[in-house]
C-alpha positions as CSV (number, residue, x, y, z in Angstrom):
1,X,107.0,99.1,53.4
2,X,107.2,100.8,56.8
3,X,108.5,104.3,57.1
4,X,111.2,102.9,59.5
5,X,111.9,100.0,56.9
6,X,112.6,102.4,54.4
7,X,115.0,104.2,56.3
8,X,117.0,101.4,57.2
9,X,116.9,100.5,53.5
10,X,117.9,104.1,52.2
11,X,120.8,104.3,55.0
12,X,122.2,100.9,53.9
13,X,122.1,102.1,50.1
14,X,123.8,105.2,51.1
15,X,126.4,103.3,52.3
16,X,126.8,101.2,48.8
17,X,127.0,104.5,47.3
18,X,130.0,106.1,49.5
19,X,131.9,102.7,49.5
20,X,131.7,103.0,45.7
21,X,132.6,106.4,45.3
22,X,135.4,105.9,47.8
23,X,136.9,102.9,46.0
24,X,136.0,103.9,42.4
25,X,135.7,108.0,42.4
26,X,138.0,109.1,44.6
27,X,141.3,108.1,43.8
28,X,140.7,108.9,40.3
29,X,138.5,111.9,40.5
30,X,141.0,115.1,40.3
31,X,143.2,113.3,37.4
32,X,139.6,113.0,35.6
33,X,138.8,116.8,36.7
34,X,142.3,118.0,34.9
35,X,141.3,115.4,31.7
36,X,138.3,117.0,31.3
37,X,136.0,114.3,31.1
38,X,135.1,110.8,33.1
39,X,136.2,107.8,31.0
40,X,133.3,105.7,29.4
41,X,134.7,102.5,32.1
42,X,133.0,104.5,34.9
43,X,129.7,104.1,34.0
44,X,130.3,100.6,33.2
45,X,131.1,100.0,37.1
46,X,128.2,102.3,37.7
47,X,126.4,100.0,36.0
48,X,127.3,96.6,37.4
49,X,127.1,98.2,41.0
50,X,123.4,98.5,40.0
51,X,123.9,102.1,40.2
52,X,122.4,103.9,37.2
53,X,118.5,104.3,36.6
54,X,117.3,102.5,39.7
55,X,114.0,103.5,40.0
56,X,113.5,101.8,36.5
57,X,111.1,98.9,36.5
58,X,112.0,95.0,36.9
59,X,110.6,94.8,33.5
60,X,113.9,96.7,32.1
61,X,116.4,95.5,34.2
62,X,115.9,98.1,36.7
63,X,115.3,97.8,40.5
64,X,112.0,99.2,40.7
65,X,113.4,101.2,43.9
66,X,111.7,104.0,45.3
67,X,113.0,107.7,43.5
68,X,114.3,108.2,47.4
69,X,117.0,106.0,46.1
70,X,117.9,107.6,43.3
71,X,118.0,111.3,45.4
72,X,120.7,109.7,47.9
73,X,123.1,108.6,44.5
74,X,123.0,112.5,43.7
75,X,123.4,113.5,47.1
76,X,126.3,111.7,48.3
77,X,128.4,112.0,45.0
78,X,127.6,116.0,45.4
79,X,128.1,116.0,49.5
80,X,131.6,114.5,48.5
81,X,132.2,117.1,46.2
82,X,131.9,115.0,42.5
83,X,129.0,117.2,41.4
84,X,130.6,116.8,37.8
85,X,129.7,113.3,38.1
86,X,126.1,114.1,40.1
87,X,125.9,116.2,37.0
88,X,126.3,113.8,34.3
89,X,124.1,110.9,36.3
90,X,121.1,113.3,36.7
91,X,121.0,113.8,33.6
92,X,121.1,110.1,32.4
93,X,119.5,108.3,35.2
94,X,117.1,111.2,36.4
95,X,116.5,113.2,33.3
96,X,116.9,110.9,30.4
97,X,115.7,107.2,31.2
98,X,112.2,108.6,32.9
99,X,111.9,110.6,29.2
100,X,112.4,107.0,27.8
101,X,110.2,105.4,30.4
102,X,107.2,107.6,30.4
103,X,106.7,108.5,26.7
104,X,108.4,106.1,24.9
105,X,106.6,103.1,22.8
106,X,107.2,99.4,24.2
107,X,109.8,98.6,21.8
108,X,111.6,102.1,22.4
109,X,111.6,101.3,26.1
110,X,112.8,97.4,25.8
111,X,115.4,98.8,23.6
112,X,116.8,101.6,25.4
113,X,116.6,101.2,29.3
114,X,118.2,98.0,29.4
115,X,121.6,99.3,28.0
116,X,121.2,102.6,29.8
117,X,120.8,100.6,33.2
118,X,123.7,98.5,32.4
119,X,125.3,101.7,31.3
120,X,126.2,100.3,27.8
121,X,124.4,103.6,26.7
122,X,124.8,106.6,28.4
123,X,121.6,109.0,27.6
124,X,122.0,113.1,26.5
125,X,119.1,115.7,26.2
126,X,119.5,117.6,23.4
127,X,117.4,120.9,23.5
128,X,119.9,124.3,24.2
129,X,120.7,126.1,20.8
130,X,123.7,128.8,20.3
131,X,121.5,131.5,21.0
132,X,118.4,130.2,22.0
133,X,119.2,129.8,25.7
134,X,115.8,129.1,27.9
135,X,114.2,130.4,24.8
136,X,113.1,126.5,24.0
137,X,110.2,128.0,21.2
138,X,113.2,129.7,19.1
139,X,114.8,126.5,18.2
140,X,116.2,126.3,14.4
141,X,117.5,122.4,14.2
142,X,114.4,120.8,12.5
143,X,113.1,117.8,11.3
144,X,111.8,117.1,7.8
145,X,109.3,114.1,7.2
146,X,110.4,112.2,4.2
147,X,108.5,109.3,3.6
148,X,108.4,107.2,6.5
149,X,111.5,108.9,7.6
150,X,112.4,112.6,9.3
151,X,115.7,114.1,8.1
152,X,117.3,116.0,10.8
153,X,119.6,119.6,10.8
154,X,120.7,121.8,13.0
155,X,123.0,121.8,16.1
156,X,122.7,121.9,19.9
157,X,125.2,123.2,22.6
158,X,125.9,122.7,26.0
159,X,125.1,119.6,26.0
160,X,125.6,117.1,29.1
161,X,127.2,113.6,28.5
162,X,127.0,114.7,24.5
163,X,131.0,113.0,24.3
164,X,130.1,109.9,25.7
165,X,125.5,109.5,24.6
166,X,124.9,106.9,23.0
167,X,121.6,107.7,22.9
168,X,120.1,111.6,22.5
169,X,116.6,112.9,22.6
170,X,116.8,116.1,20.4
171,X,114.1,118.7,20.3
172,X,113.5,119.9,16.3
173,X,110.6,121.0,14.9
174,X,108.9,119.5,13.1
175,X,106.4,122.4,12.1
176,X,108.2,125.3,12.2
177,X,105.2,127.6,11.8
178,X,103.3,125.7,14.7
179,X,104.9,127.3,17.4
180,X,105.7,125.2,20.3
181,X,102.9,122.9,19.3
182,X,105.4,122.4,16.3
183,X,108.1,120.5,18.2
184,X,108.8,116.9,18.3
185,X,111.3,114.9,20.4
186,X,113.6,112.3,18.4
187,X,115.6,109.5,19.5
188,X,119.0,109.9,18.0
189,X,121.5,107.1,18.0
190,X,125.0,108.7,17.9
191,X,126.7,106.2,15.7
192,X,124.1,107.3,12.8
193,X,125.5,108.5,10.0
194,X,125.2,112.0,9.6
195,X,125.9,112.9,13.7
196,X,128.8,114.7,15.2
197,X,130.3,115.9,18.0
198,X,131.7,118.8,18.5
199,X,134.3,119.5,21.3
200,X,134.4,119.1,24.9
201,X,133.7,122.3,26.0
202,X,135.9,123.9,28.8
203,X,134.1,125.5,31.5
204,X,134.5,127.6,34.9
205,X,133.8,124.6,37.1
206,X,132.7,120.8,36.5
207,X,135.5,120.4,34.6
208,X,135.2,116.3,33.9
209,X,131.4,116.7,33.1
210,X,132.0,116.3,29.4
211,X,129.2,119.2,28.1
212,X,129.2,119.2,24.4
213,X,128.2,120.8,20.9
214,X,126.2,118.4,18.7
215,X,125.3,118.5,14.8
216,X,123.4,116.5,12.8
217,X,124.0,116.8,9.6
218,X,120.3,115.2,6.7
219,X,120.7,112.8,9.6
220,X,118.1,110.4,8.7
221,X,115.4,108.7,11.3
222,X,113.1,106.0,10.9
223,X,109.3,107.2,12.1
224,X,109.8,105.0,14.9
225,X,112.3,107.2,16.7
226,X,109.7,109.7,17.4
227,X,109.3,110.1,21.2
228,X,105.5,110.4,22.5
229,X,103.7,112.6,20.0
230,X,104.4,114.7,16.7
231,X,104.0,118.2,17.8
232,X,103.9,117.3,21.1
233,X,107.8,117.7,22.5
234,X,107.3,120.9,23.8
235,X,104.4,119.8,26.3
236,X,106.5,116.3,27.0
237,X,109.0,118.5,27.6
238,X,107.3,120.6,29.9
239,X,105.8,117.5,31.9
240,X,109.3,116.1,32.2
241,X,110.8,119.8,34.0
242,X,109.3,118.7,37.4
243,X,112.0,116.2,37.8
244,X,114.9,117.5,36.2
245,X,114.6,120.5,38.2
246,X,114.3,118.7,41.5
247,X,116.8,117.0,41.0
248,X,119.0,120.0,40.7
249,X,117.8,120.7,43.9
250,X,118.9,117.4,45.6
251,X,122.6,118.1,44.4
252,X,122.6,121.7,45.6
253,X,121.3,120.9,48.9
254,X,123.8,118.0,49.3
255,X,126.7,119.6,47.9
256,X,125.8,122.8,50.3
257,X,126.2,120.2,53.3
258,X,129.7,118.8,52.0
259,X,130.9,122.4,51.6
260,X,129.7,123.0,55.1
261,X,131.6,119.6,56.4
262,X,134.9,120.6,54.7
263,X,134.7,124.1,56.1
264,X,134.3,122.5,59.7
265,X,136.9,120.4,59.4
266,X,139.4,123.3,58.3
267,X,138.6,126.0,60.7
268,X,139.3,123.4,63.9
269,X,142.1,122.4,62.5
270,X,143.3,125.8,61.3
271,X,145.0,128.7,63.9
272,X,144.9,132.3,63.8
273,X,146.5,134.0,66.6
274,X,147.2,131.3,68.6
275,X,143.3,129.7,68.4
276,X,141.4,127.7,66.4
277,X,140.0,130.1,63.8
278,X,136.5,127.7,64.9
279,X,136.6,129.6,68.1
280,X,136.1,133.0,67.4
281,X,132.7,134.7,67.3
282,X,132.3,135.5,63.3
283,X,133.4,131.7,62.4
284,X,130.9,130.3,64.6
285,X,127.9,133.0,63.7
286,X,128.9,132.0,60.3
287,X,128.4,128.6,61.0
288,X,125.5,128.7,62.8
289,X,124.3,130.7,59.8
290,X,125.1,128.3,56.7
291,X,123.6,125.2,58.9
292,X,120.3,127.1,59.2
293,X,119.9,127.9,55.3
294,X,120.9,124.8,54.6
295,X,118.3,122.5,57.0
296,X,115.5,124.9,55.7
297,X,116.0,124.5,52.2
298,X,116.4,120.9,53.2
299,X,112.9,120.4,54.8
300,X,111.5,122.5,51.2
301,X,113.4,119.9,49.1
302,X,111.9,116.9,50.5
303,X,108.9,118.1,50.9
304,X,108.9,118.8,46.9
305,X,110.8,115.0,46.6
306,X,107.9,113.7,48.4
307,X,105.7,114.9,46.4
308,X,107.1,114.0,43.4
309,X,107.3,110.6,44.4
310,X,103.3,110.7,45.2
311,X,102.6,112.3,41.3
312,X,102.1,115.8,43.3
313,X,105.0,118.1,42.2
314,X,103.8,121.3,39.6
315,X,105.8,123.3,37.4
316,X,105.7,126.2,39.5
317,X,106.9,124.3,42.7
318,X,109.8,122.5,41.1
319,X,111.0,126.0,40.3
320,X,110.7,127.3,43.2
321,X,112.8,124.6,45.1
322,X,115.0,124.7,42.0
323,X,115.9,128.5,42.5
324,X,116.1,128.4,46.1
325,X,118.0,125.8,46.7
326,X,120.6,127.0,44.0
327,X,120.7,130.2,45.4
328,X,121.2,129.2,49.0
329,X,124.0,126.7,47.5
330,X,125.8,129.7,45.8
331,X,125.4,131.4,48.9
332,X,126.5,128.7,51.0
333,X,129.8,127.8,48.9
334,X,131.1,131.6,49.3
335,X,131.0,131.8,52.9
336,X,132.2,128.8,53.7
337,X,135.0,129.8,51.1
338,X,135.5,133.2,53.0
339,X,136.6,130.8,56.2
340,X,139.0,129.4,54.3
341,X,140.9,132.9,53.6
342,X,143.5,133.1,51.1
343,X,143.6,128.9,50.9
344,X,140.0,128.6,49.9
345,X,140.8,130.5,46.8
346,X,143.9,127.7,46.3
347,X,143.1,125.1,43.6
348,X,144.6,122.6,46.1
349,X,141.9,123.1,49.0
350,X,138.7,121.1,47.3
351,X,136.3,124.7,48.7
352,X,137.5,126.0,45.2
353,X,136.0,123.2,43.2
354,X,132.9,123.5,45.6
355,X,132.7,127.3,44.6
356,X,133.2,127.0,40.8
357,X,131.2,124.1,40.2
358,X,128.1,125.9,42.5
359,X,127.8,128.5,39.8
360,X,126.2,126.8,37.3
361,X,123.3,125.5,39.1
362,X,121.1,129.3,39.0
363,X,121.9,128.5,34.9
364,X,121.7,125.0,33.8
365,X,118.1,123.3,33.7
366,X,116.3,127.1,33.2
367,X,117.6,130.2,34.7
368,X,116.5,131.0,38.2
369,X,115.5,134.8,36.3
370,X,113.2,132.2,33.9
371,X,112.5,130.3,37.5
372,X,111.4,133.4,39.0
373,X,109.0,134.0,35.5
374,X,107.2,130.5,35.6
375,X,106.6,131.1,39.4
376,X,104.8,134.6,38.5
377,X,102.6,133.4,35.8
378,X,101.5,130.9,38.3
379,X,100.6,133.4,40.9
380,X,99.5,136.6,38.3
381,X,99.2,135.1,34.6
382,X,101.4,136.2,31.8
């Protein structure tokens, strides 16, 4: 496919998306924000709109699309200011099903991917413990081998979609005096006997992004819900960052341009002393300045989504896009806040959702201070 076939392809999809946001997101999405938590029916119509996983193979029931495809889902749902829901489909569509897809067996993938892409199954990743952090080698919920089983303990926290998975790949350990060569991933059905959710935690921003504690309680697995190898979770896990972290990037960068849009919008509409608050000299510096971080960090996203798509992106390059493009998002989500004045910090002007739901990208999917670390060792060693 041409480069200018493609574009026409990925600006027709991006109009699927926003008609289906408009019609199905929007005049739901602040009654869902004060619920705390996007009903189960969502993903459902996520699903039939062909919507969830799409750059899964035909094979599954995906459509084989190019990850491009999956970016612009991301982007426009965080450009309109859903980043809860960006939230939660990153982690099942972008984080979870390529998990499934790349490391697990035939019979784990015909199982799985099908239901996730009809979004029968919505997909969790189960690896943050109270007080283990970005500290992934000091987890404590293990896995025993019994048999031709593993019996599973232990408990996981902030954990995206963990109300509504169906499905979750936890990371125990299997050899606890291995290291990180001693953890495994497991494939975790929820209605096993033995799992339990915890509650729906409440947090500063992203309110309807249901983020859960998890336990499993001698939770018993057959062998065959090992994902990839025995001892090997921490390197699949590793090999798996790339696009997790890029795709944090695609929803800051978007959701920095939908802040941007919104603030535009206000400040010619708004007066100050008799003028348009867009017509005097700070607003428009201001402006000038957000548009400028944000087109930069732009160009270094899709360079790094490029690359992915070609097998190219490293570890250290997905954090670097990762941090930067959170900061800049941060960044971008305060000033265009300050324009707002007193109104932005109204829960009634959608800026302040913008700004409370920013703060959690320099946290979730590592730290930007452990960003900043994996970036060193790649420049100076340990």
């Amino acid at each position: 496919m041409s480069n200018e076939a493609l574009a026409a392809e990925l600006s027709a999809w991006r109009d699927t998306v926003r008609r289906f946001l408009t019609d199905e997101v929007s005049p739901h999405y602040e009654r869902w924000e004060k619920e705390g938590i996007l009903p189960k029916e969502l993903y459902l119509k996520l699903g039939e709109a062909g919507l969830l996983c799409v750059d899964v193979p035909e094979e599954y029931g995906g459509i084989g699309a190019p990850f491009e495809f999956s970016c612009a889902i991301v982007e426009e749902a965080a450009r309109m200011g859903y980043l809860a829901l960006a939230s939660n489909l990153t982690m099942h569509s972008d984080i979870v099903a390529p998990y499934i897809l790349h490391l697990g067996t035939p019979e784990q993938r015909a199982h799985y991917l099908p239901k996730m892409i009809s979004g029968e199954c919505f997909g969790a990743l189960a690896m943050t413990e109270p007080g283990t952090g970005s500290d992934l080698q000091g987890i404590k919920t293990n896995a025993v081998a019994d048999g031709d089983e593993y019996v599973l303990n232990g408990s996981k926290t902030f954990i995206t979609n963990g109300q509504h998975a169906g499905v979750v790949i936890v990371a125990a350990k299997t050899d606890p005096k291995a290291g990180g060569k001693g953890m495994t991933l497991l494939l975790v059905d929820t209605d096993r006997p033995g799992f339990k959710r915890g509650r729906n935690l409440e947090k500063m921003g992203l309110h309807s992004a249901d983020t859960s504690e998890l336990f499993f309680d001698n939770l018993r697995l057959p062998a065959n819900k090992v994902l990839g190898r025995v001892g090997g979770g921490f390197g699949h896990l590793i090999d798996e960052l790339p696009r997790e972290r890029l795709m944090l990037a695609v929803s800051a960068v978007a959701h920095a341009e939908g802040a941007l849009e919104k603030t535009i919008e206000y400040v010619q509409q708004r007066k100050a002393f008799g003028q348009a608050v867009s017509s005097f000299q700070n607003t428009r510096f201001e402006l000038a300045k957000i548009k400028t971080d944000i087109e930069v960090h732009r160009a270094f996203y899709e360079k790094c989504a490029q690359a992915y798509a070609e097998g190219k992106l490293d570890v250290p390059t997905a954090a670097m896009v990762k941090m930067a493009t959170s900061d800049m998002e941060c960044r971008v989500v305060d000033a265009c806040l300050q324009l707002f004045g007193g109104y932005g910090y109204m829960a009634e002007y959608p800026i302040s959702r913008f700004y409370c739901d920013a703060r959690i990208q320099r946290i979730y999917g590592g730290t930007n201070e452990i960003m900043k670390e994996v970036i060193a060792r790649s420049l100076v060693g340990r």
